[in-house]
N, CA and C atoms as an extended XYZ file, in Angstrom:
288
Properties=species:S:1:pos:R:3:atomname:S:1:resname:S:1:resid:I:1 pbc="F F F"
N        97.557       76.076      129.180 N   UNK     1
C        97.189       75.756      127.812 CA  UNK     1
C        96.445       76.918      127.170 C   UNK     1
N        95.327       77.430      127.819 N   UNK     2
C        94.760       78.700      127.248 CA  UNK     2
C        96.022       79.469      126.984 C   UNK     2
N        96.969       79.947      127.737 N   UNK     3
C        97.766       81.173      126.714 CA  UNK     3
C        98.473       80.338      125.905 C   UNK     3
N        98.932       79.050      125.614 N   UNK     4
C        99.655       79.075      124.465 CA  UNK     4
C        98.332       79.136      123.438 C   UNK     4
N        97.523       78.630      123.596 N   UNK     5
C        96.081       78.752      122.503 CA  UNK     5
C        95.946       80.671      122.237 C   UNK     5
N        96.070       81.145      122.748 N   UNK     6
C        95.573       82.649      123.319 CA  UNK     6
C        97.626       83.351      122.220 C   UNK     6
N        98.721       82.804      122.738 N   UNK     7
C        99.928       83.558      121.948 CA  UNK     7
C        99.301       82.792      120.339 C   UNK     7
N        99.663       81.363      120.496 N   UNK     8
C        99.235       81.056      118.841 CA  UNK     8
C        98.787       81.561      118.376 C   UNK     8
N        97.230       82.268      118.060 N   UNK     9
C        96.455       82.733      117.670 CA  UNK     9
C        96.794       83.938      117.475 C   UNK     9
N        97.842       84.847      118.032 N   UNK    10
C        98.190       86.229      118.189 CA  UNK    10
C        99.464       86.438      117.271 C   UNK    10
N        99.689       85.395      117.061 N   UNK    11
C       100.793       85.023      116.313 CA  UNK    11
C       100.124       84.574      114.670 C   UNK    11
N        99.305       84.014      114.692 N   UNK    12
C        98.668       83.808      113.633 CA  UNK    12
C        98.271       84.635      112.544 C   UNK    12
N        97.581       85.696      113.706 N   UNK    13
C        96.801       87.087      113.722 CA  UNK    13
C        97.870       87.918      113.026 C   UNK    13
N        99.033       88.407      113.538 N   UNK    14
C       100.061       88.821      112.990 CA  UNK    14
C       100.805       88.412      111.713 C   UNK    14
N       101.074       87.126      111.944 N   UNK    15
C       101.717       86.677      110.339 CA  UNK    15
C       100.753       87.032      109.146 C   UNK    15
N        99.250       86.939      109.296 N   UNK    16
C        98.762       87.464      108.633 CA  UNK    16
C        98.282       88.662      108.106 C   UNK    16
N        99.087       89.335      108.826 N   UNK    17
C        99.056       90.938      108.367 CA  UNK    17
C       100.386       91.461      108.106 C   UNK    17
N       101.252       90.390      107.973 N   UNK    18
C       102.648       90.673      107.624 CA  UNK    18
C       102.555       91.012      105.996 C   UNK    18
N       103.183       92.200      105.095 N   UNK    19
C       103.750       91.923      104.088 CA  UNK    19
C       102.269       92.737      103.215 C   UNK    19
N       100.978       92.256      104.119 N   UNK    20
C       100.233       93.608      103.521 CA  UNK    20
C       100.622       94.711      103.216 C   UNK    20
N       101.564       95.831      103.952 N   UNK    21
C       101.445       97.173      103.516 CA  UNK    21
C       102.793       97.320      102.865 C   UNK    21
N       102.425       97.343      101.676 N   UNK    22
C       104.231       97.966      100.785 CA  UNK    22
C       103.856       99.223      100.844 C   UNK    22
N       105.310      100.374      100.815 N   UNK    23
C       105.615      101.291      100.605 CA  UNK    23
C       104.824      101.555       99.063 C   UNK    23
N       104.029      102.809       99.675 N   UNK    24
C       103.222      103.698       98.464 CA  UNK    24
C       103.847      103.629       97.206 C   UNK    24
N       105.426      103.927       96.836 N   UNK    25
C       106.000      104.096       95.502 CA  UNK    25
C       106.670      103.013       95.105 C   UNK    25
N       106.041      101.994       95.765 N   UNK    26
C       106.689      100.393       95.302 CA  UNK    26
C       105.522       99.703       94.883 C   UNK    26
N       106.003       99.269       93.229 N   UNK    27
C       104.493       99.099       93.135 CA  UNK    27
C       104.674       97.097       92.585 C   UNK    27
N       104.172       96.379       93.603 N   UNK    28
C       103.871       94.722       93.371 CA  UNK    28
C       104.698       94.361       91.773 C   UNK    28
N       105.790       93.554       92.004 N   UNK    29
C       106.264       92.866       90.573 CA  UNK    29
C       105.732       91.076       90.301 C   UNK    29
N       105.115       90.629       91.737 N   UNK    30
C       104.879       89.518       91.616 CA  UNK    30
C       104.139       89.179       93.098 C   UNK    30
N       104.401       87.642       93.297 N   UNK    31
C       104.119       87.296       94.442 CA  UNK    31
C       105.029       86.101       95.104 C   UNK    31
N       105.211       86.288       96.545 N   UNK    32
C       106.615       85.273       96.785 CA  UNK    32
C       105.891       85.744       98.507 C   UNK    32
N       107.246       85.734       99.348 N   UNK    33
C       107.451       85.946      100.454 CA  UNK    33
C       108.369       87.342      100.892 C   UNK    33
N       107.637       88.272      101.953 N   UNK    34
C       108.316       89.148      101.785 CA  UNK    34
C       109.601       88.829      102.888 C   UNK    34
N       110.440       89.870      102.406 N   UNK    35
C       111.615       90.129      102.923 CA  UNK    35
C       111.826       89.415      104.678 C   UNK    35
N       112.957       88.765      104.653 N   UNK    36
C       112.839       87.790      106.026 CA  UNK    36
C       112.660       86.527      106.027 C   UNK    36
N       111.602       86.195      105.457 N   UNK    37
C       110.693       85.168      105.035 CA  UNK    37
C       111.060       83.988      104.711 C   UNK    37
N       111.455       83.075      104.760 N   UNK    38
C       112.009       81.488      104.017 CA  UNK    38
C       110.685       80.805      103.384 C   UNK    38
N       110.544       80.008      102.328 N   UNK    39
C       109.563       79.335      101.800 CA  UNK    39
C       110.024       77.959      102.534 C   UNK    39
N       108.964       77.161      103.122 N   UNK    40
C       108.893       76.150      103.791 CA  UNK    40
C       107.406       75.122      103.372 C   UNK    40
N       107.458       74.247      103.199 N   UNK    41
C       106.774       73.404      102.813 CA  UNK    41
C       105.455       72.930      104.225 C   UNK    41
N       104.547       73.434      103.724 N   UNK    42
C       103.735       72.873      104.596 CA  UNK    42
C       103.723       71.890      106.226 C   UNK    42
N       104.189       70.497      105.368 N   UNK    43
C       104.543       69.361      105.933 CA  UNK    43
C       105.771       69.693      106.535 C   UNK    43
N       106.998       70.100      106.264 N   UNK    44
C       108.327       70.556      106.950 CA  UNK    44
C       108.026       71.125      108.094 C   UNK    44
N       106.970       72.268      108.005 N   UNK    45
C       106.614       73.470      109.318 CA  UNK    45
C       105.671       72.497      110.602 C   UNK    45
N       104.748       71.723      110.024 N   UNK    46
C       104.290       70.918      111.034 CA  UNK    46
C       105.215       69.603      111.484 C   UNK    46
N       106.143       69.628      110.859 N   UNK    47
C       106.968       68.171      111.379 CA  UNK    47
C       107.705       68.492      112.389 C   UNK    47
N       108.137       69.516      112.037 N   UNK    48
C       109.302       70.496      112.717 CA  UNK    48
C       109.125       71.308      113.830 C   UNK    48
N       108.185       72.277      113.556 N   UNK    49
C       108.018       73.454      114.432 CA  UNK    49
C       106.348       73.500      115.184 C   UNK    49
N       105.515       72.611      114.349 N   UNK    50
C       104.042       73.077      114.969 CA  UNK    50
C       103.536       72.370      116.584 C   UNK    50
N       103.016       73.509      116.797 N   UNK    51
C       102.798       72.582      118.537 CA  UNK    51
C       101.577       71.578      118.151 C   UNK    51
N       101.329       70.729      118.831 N   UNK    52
C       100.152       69.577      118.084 CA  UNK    52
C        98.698       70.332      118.634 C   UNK    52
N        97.919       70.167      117.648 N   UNK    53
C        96.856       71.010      117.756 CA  UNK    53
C        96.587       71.784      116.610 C   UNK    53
N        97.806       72.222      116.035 N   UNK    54
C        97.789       73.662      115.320 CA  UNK    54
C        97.623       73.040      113.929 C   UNK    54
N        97.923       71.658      113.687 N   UNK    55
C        97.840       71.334      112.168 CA  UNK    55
C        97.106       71.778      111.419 C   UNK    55
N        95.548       71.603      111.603 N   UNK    56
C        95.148       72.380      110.821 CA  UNK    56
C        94.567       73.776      110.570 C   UNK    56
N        95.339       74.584      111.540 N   UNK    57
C        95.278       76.012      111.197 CA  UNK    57
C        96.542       76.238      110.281 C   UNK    57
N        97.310       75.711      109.819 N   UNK    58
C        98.855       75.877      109.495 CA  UNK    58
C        98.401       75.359      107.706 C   UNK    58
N        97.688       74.139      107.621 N   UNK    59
C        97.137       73.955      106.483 CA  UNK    59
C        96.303       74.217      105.971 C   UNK    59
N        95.467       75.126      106.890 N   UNK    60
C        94.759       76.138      105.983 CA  UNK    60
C        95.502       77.619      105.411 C   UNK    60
N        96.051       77.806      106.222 N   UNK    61
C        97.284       79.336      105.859 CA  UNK    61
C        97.294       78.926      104.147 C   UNK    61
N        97.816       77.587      103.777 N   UNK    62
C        98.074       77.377      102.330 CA  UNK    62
C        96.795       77.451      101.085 C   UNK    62
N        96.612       78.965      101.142 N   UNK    63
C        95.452       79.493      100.552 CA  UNK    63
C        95.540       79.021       99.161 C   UNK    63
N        96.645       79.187       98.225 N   UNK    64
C        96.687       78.830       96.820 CA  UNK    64
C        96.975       77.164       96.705 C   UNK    64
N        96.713       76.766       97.889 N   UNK    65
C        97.364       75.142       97.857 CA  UNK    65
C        98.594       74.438       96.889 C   UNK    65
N        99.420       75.498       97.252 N   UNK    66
C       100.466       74.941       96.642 CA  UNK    66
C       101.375       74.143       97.480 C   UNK    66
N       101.293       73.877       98.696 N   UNK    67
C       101.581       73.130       99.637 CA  UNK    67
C       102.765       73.594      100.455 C   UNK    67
N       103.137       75.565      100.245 N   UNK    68
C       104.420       76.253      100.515 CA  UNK    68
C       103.864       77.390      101.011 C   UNK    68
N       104.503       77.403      102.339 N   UNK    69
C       103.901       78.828      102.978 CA  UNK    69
C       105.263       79.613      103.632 C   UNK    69
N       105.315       81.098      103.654 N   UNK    70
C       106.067       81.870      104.263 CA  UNK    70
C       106.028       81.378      105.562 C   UNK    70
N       107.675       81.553      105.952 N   UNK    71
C       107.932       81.050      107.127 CA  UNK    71
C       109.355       81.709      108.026 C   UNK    71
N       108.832       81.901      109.373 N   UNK    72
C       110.054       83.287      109.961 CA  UNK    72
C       109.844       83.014      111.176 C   UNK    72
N       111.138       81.995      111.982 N   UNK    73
C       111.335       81.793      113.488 CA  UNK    73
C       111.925       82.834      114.183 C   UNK    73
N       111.039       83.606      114.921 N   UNK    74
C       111.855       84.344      115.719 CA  UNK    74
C       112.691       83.749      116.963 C   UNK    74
N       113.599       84.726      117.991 N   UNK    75
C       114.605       83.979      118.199 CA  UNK    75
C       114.413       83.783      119.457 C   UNK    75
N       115.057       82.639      120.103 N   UNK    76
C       114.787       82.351      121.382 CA  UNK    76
C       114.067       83.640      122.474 C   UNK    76
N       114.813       84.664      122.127 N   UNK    77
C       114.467       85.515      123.448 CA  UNK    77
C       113.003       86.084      123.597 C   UNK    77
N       112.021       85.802      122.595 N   UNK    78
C       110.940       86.127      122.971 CA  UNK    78
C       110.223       84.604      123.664 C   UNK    78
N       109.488       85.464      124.510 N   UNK    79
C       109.452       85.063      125.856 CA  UNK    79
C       108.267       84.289      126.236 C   UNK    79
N       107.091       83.626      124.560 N   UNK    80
C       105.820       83.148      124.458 CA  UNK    80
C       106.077       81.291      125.330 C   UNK    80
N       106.423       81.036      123.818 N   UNK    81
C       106.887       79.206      123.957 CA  UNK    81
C       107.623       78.992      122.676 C   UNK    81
N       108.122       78.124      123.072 N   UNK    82
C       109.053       77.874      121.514 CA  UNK    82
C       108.876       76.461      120.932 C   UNK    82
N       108.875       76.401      119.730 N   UNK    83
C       109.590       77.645      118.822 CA  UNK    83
C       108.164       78.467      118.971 C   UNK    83
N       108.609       79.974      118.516 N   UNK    84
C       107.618       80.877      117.927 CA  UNK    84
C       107.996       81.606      116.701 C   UNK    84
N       106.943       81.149      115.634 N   UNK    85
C       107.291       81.403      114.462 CA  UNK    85
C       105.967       82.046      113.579 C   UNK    85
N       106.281       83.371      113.024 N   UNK    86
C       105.008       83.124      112.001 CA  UNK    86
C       105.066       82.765      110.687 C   UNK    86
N       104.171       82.780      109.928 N   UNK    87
C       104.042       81.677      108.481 CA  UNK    87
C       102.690       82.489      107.648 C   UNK    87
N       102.459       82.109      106.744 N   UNK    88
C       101.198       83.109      106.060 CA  UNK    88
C       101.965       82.524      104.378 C   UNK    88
N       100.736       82.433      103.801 N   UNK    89
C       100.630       81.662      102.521 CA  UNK    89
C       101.932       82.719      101.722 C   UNK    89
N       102.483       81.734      100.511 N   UNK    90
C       103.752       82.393      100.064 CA  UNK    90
C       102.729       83.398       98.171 C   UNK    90
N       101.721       83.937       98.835 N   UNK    91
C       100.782       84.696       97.558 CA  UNK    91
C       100.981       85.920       97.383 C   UNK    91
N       101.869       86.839       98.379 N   UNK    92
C       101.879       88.172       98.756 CA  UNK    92
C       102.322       88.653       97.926 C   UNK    92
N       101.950       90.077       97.353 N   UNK    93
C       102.230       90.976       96.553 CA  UNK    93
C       103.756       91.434       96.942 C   UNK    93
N       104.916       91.155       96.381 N   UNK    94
C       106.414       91.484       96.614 CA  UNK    94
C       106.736       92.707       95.319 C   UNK    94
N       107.937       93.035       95.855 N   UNK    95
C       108.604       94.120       94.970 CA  UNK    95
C       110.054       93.437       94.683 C   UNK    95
N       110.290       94.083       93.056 N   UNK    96
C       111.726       93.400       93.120 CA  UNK    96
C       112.880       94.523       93.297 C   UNK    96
């Protein structure tokens, strides 16, 4: 149980630093999900994919509370527990 507590969290850690760094000469047209990314509804991601426990780290991610957060299953072959997916509020500075 500690490493799935110990990948979650590393995973967490990561989605949230996803989509921070745009390319220097691209300059923000809005905010959405970057590239990859599917918009998924809060409630969908915990019905579906969240291991139990995680609820409310997953509903806090939804920083603007719009009840829709970026969402990106990677694919079976990584080797944590599955599903493994990261997610991070859908507020990010995008380019069009």
């Amino acid at each position: 149980m500690k490493t799935r507590n110990a990948v979650a969290t590393c995973a967490v850690a990561a989605a949230s630093s996803i989509g921070l760094a745009a390319p220097a000469s691209a300059a923000p047209s809005g905010t959405g999900c970057p590239q990859g990314f599917d918009t998924l509804s809060v409630k969908e991601i915990i019905r579906v994919y969240a291991t139990r426990g995680f609820e409310s780290a997953i509903k806090g991610e939804d920083r603007n509370k719009d009840g829709l957060l970026c969402f990106k299953l990677l694919p079976p072959a990584v080797d944590f527990f599955d599903p493994t997916f990261f997610y991070q509020d859908n507020e990010f500075p995008v380019t069009a």
